[in-house]
DOGU-72744 format. One record per residue (C-alpha): x, y, z; residue number from 1. Coordinates in Angstrom, 2 decimals, always signed. Example, Ala and Ser with C-alpha at 12.3 -4.5 7.8 and 13.67 -1.06 7.14 Angstrom:
% DOGU-72744
{c1=+12.30&c2=-4.50&c3=+7.80&i=1}
{c1=+13.67&c2=-1.06&c3=+7.14&i=2}
This chain:
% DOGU-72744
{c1=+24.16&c2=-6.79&c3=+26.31&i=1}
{c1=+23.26&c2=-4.16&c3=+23.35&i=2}
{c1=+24.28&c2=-0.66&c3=+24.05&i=3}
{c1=+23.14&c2=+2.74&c3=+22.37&i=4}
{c1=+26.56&c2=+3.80&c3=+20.04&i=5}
{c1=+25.99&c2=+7.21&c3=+22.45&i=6}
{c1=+26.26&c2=+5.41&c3=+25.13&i=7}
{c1=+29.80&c2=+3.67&c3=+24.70&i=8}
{c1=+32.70&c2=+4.76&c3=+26.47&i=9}
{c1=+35.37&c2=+3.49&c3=+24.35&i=10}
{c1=+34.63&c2=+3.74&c3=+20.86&i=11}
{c1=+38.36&c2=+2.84&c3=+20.09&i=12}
{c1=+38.47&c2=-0.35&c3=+21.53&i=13}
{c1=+36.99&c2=-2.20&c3=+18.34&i=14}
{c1=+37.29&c2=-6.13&c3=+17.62&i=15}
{c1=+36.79&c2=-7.01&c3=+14.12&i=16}
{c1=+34.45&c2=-10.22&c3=+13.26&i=17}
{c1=+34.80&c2=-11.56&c3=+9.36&i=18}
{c1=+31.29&c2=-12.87&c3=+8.33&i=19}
{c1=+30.36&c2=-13.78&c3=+5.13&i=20}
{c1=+32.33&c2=-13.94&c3=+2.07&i=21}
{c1=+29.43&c2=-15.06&c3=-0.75&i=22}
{c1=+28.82&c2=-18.73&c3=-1.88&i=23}
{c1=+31.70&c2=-19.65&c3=+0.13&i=24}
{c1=+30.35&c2=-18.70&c3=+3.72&i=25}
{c1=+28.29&c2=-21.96&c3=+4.79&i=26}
{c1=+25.67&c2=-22.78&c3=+7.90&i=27}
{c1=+28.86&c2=-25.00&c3=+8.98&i=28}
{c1=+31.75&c2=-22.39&c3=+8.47&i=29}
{c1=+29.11&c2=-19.92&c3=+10.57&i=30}
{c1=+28.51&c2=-22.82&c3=+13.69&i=31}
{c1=+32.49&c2=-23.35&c3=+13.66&i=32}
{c1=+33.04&c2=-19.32&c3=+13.75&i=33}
{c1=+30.75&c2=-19.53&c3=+16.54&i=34}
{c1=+32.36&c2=-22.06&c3=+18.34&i=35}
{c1=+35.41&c2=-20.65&c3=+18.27&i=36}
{c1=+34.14&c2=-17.09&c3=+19.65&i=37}
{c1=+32.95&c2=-19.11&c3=+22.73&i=38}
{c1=+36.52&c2=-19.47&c3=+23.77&i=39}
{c1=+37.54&c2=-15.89&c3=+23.57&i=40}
{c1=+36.86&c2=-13.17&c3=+26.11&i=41}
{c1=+34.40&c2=-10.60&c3=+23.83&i=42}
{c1=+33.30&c2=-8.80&c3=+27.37&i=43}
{c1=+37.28&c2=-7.22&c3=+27.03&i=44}
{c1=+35.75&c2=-4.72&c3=+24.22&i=45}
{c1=+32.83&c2=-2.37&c3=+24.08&i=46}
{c1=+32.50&c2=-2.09&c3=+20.35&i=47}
{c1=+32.08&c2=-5.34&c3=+17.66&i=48}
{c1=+32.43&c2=-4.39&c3=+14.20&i=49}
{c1=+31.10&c2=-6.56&c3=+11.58&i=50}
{c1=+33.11&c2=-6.77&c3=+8.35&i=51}
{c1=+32.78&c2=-8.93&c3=+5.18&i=52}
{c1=+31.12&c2=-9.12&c3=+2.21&i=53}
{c1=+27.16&c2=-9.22&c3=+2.51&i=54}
{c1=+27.30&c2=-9.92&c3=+6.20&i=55}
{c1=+23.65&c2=-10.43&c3=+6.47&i=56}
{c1=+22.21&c2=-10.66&c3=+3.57&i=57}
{c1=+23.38&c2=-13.66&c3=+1.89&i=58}
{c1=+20.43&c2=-15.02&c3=+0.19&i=59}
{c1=+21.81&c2=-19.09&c3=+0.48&i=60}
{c1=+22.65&c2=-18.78&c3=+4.24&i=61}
{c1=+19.53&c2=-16.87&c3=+6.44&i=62}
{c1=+16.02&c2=-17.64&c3=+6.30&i=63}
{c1=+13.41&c2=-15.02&c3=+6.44&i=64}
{c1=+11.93&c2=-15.83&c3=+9.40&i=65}
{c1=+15.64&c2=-15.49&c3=+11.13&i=66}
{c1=+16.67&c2=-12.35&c3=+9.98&i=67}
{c1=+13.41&c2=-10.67&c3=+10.84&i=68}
{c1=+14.49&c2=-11.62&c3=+14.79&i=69}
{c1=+17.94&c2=-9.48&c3=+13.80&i=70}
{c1=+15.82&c2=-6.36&c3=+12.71&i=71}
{c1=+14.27&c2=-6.53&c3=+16.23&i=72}
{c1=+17.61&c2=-6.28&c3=+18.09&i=73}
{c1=+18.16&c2=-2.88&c3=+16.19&i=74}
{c1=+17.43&c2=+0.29&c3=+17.00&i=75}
{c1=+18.60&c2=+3.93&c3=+15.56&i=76}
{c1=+21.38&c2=+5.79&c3=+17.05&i=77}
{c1=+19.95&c2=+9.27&c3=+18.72&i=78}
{c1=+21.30&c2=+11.55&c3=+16.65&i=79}
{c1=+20.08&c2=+9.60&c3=+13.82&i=80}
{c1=+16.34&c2=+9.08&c3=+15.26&i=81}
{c1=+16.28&c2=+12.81&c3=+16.48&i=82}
{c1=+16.67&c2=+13.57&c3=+12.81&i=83}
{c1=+14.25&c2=+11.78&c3=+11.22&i=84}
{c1=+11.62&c2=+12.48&c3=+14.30&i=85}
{c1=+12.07&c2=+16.20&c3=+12.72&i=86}
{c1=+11.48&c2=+15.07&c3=+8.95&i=87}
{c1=+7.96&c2=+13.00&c3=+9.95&i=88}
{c1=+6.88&c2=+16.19&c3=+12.34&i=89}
{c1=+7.31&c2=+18.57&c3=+8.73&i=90}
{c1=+5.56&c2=+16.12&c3=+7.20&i=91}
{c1=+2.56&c2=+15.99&c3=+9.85&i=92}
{c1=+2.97&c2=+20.03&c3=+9.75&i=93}
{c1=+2.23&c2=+20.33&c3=+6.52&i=94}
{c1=-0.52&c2=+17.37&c3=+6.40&i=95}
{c1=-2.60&c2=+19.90&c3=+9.12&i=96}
{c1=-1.58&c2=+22.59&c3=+6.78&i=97}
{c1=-3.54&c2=+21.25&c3=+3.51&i=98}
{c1=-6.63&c2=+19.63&c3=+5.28&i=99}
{c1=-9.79&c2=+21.12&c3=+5.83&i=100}
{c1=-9.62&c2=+23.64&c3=+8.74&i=101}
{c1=-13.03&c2=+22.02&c3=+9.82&i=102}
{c1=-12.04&c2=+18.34&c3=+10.11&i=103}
{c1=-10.41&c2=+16.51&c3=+13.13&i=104}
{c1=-9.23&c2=+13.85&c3=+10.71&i=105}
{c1=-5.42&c2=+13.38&c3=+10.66&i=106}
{c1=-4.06&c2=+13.37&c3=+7.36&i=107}
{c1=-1.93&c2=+10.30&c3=+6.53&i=108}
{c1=+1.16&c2=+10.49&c3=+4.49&i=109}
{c1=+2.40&c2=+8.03&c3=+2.38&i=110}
{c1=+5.76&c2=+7.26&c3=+1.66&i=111}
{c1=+6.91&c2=+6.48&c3=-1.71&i=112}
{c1=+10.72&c2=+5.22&c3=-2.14&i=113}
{c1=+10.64&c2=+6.58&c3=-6.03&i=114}
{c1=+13.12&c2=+4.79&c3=-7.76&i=115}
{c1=+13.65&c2=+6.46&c3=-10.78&i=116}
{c1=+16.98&c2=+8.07&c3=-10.28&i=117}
{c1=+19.90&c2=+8.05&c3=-13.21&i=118}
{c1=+21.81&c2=+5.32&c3=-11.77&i=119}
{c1=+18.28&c2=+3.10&c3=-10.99&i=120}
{c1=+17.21&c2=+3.38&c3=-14.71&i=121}
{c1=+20.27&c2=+1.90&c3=-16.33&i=122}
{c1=+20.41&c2=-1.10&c3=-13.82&i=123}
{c1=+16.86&c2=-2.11&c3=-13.34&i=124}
{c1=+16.56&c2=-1.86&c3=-17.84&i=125}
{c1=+19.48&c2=-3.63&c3=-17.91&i=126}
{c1=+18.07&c2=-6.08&c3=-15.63&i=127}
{c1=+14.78&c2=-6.55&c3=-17.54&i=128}
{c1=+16.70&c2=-7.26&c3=-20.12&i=129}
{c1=+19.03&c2=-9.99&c3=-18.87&i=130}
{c1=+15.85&c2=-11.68&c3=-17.00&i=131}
{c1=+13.71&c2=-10.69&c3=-19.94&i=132}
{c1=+10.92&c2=-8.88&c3=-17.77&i=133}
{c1=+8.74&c2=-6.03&c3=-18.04&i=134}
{c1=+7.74&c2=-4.85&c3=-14.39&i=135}
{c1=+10.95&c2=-3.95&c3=-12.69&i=136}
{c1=+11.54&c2=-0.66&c3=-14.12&i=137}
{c1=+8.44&c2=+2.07&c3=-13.47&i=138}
{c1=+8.21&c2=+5.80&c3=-14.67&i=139}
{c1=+7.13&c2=+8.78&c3=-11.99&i=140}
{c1=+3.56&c2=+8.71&c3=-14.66&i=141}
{c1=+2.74&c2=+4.91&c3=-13.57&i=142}
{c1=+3.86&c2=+5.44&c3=-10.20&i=143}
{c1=+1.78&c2=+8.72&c3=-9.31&i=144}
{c1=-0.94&c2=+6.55&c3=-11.70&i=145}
{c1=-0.77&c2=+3.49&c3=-9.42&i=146}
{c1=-0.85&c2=+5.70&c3=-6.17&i=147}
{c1=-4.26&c2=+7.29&c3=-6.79&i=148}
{c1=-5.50&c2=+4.04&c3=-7.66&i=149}
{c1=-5.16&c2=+2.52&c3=-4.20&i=150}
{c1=-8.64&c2=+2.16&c3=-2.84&i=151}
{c1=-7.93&c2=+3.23&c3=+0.57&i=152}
{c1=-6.61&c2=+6.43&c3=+0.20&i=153}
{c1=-8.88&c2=+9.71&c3=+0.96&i=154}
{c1=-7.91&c2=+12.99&c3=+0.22&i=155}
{c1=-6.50&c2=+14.78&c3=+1.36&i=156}
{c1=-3.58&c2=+12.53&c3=+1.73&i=157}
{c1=+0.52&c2=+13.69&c3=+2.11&i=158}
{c1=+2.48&c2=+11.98&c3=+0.08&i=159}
{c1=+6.72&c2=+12.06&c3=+0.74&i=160}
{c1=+8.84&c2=+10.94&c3=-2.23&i=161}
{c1=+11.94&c2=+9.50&c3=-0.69&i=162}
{c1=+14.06&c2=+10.03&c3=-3.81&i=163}
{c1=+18.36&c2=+11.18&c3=-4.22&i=164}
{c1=+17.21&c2=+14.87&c3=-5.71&i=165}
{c1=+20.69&c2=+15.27&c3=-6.98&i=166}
{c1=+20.42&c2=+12.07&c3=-9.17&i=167}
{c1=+17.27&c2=+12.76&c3=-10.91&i=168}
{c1=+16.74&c2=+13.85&c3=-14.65&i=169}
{c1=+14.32&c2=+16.62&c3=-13.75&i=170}
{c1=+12.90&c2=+18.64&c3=-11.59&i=171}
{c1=+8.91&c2=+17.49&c3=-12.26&i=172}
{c1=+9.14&c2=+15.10&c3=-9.31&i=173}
{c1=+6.16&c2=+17.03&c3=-7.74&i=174}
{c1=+4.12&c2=+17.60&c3=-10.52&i=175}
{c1=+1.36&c2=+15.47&c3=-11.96&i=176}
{c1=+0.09&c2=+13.30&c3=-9.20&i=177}
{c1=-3.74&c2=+13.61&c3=-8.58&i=178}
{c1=-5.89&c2=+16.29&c3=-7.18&i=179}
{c1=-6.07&c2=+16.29&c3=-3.27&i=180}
{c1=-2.72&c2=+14.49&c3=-3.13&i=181}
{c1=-0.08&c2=+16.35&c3=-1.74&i=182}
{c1=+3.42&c2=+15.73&c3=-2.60&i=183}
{c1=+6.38&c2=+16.84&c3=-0.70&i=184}
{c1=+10.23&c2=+15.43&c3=-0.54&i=185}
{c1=+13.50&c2=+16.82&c3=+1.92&i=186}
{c1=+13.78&c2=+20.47&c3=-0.43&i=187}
{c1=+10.14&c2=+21.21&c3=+0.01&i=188}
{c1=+10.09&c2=+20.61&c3=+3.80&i=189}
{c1=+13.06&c2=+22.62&c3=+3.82&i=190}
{c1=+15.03&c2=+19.99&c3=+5.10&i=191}
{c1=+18.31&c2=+19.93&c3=+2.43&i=192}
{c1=+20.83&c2=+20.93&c3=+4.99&i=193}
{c1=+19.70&c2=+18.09&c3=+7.49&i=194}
{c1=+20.24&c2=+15.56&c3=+4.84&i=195}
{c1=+23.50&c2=+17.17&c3=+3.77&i=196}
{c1=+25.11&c2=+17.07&c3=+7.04&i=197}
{c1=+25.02&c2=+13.35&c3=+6.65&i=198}
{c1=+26.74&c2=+10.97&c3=+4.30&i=199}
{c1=+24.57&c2=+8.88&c3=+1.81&i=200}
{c1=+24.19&c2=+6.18&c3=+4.19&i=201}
{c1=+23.08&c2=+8.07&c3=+7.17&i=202}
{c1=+20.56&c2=+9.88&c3=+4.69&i=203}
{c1=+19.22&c2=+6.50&c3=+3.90&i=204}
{c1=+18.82&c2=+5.50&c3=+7.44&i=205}
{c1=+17.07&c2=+8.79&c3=+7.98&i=206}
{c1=+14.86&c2=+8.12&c3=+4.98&i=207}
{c1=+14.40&c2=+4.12&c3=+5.88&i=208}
{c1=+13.04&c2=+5.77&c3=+9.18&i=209}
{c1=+10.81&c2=+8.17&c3=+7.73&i=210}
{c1=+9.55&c2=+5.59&c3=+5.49&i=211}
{c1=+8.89&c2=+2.95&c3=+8.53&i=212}
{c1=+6.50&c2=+4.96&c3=+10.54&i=213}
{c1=+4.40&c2=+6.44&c3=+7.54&i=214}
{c1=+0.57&c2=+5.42&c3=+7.34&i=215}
{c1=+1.07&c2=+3.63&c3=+3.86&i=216}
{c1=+4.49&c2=+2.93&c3=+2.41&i=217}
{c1=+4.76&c2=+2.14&c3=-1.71&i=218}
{c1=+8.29&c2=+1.12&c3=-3.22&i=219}
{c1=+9.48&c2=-1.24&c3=-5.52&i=220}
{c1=+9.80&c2=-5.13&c3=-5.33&i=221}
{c1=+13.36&c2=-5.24&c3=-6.91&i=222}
{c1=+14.65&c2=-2.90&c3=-4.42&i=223}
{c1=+16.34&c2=-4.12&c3=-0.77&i=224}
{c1=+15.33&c2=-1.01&c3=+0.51&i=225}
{c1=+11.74&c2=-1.33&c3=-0.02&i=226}
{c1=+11.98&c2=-5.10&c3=+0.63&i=227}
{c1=+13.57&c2=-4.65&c3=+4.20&i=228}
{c1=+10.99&c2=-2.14&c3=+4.89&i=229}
{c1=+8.04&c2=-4.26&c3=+4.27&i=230}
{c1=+10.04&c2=-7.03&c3=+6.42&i=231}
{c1=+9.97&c2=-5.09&c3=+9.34&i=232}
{c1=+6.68&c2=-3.26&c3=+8.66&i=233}
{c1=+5.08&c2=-6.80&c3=+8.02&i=234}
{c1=+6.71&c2=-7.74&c3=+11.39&i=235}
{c1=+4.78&c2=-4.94&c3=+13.12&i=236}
{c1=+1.09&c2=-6.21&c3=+11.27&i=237}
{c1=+1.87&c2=-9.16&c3=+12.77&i=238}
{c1=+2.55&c2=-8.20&c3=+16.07&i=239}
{c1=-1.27&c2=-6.97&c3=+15.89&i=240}
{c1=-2.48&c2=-10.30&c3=+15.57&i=241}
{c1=-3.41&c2=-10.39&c3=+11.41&i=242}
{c1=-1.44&c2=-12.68&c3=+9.57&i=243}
{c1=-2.53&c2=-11.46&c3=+6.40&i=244}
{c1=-3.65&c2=-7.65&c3=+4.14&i=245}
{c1=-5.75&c2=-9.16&c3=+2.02&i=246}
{c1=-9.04&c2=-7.54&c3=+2.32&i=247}
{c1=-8.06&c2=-6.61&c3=+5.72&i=248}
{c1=-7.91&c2=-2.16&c3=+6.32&i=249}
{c1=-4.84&c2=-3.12&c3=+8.42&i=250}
{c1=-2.37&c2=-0.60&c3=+10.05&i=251}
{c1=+1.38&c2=-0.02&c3=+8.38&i=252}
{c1=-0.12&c2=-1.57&c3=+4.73&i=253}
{c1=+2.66&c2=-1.45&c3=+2.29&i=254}
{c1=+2.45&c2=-1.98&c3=-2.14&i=255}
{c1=+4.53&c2=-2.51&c3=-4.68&i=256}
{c1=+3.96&c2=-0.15&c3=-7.30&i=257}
{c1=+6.16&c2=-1.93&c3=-9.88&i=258}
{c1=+3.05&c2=-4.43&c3=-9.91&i=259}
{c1=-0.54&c2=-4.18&c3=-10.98&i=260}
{c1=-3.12&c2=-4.89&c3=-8.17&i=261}
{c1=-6.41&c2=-4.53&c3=-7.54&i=262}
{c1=-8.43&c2=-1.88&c3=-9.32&i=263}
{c1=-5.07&c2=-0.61&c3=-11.35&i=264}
{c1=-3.20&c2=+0.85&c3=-8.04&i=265}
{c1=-0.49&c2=-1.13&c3=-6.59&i=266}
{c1=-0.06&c2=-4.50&c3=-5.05&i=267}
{c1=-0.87&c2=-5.25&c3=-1.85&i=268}
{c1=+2.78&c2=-6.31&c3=-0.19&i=269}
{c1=+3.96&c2=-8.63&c3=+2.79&i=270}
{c1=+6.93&c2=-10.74&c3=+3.53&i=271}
{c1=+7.02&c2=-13.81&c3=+3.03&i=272}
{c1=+7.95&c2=-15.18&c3=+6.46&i=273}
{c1=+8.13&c2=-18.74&c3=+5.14&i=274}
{c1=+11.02&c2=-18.24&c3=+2.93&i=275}
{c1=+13.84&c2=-20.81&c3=+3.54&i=276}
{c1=+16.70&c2=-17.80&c3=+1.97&i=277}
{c1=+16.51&c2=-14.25&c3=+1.44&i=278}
{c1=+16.64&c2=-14.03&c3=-2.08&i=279}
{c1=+13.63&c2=-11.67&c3=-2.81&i=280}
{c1=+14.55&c2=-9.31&c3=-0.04&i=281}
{c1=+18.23&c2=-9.58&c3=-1.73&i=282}
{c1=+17.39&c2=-9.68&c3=-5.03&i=283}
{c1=+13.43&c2=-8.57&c3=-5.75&i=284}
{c1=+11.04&c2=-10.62&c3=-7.04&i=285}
{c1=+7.76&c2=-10.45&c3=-8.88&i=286}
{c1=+6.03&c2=-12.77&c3=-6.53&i=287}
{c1=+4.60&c2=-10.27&c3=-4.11&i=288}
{c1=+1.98&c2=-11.23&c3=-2.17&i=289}
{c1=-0.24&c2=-9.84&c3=+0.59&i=290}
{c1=-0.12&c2=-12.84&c3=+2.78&i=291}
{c1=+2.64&c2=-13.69&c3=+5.01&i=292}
{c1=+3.07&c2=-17.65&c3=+3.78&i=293}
């Protein structure tokens, strides 16, 4: 049985389970690790904590189409949900704020995981230049270019820029995107302080939130951030009954703005479900597709 973190009594009553430790952790060393918890009493302690390096995301040992079942086991903490329920009701504030007073239409918001932070730069150009590409690395221009180019959107449209303020080279973040978009991140919303009161991981889990539940999501192929997004927003397409975007006005569609699509916007993205490891979600790829197989 799962239980809410909230909702655990003793929270000091921890046993520790060592998964994964690289090339070295195999499908057989996993089945013997499970064979062995079968013999010990695990109902003795509220709390398991899983330790190790990449736990989960070893690309050699999980497919896909397995890890997708683990995202469906989790949920968010309260106090982490409750937070992030407040960021996407500022954002719906201030989509009724810039639409016409006239109109019953909703306006969406899009969610853009910007990667163009300090510390993004000098590993994705280093990367292009070890794997001798041209597409991992984008610029706020091509990105706010490739946003108004996606065919769907209407203004007026909201879009949120999940970026780390504090790491970026500028302050322009907001400026230059096209007319009857709407940009907005955490210090416009007036939402610094809720962020702050968190570590960086907790602010990412606020953000991955705030990201999942927007009308259109964008982010880049190289990044595990935007790749487990599209995982688990491609698991709730599916869950509609479309296996595939293309062509399709579809609920929850997500792009990849580090690639060229149709009519110069972004590329249409879904997970490949197929996948026998998780090396794209791991490590990006360039092969992003809007079909599921």
């Amino acid at each position: 049985m799962v239980n809410r973190y909230s909702d655990i009594g003793n929270r000091s009553n921890v046993i520790e389970v060592q998964k994964g430790s690289g090339r070295r952790w195999t499908l057989e060393r996993d089945l013997d690790q499970l064979k062995e918890f079968s013999k010990r009493d695990y109902d003795a302690y509220e709390t398991i904590r899983v330790v190790g390096k990449n736990p989960f995301l070893w690309h050699d040992h999980w497919p896909v189409s397995d890890y997708a079942k683990v995202f469906e086991c989790l949920v968010l903490v309260d106090e982490i949900s409750k937070e992030a329920n407040e960021v996407v009701s500022k954002i719906r504030e201030f989509g009724s704020e810039v639409k016409n007073a006239s109109s019953s239409y909703q306006t969406p918001y899009v969610a853009i995981h910007m990667r163009i932070e300090k510390d993004w730069m000098i590993h994705c150009k280093n990367r292009e230049r070890r794997s001798n590409l041209t597409n991992i690395c984008s610029s706020k221009e091509e990105i706010a270019t490739r946003v108004a180019n996606i065919p769907a959107l209407k203004p007026p449209t909201t879009l949120y820029l999940a970026v780390a303020n504090e790491l970026l080279e500028d302050d322009s973040i907001l400026n230059g995107w096209k007319e009857g978009m709407h940009p907005v991140d955490k210090k416009r919303l007036g939402l610094s302080k809720v962020y702050k009161n968190h570590s960086y991981l907790i602010q990412a889990a606020i953000d991955y939130e705030v990201c999942l539940n927007a009308d259109v999501f964008v982010g880049n192929s190289y990044s595990t951030f935007s790749s487990l997004l599209v995982l688990e927003r491609t698991q709730k397409i599916i869950k509609t009954g479309i296996s595939h975007a293309c062509g399709n006005n579809v609920r929850w569609p997500s792009y990849a703005y580090n690639i060229e699509g149709e009519s110069g916007g972004p590329q249409l993205w879904m997970t490949n479900l197929s996948d026998s490891s998780l090396q794209a979600i791991s490590y990006g790829s360039n092969s992003v597709s809007c079909r599921i197989v």
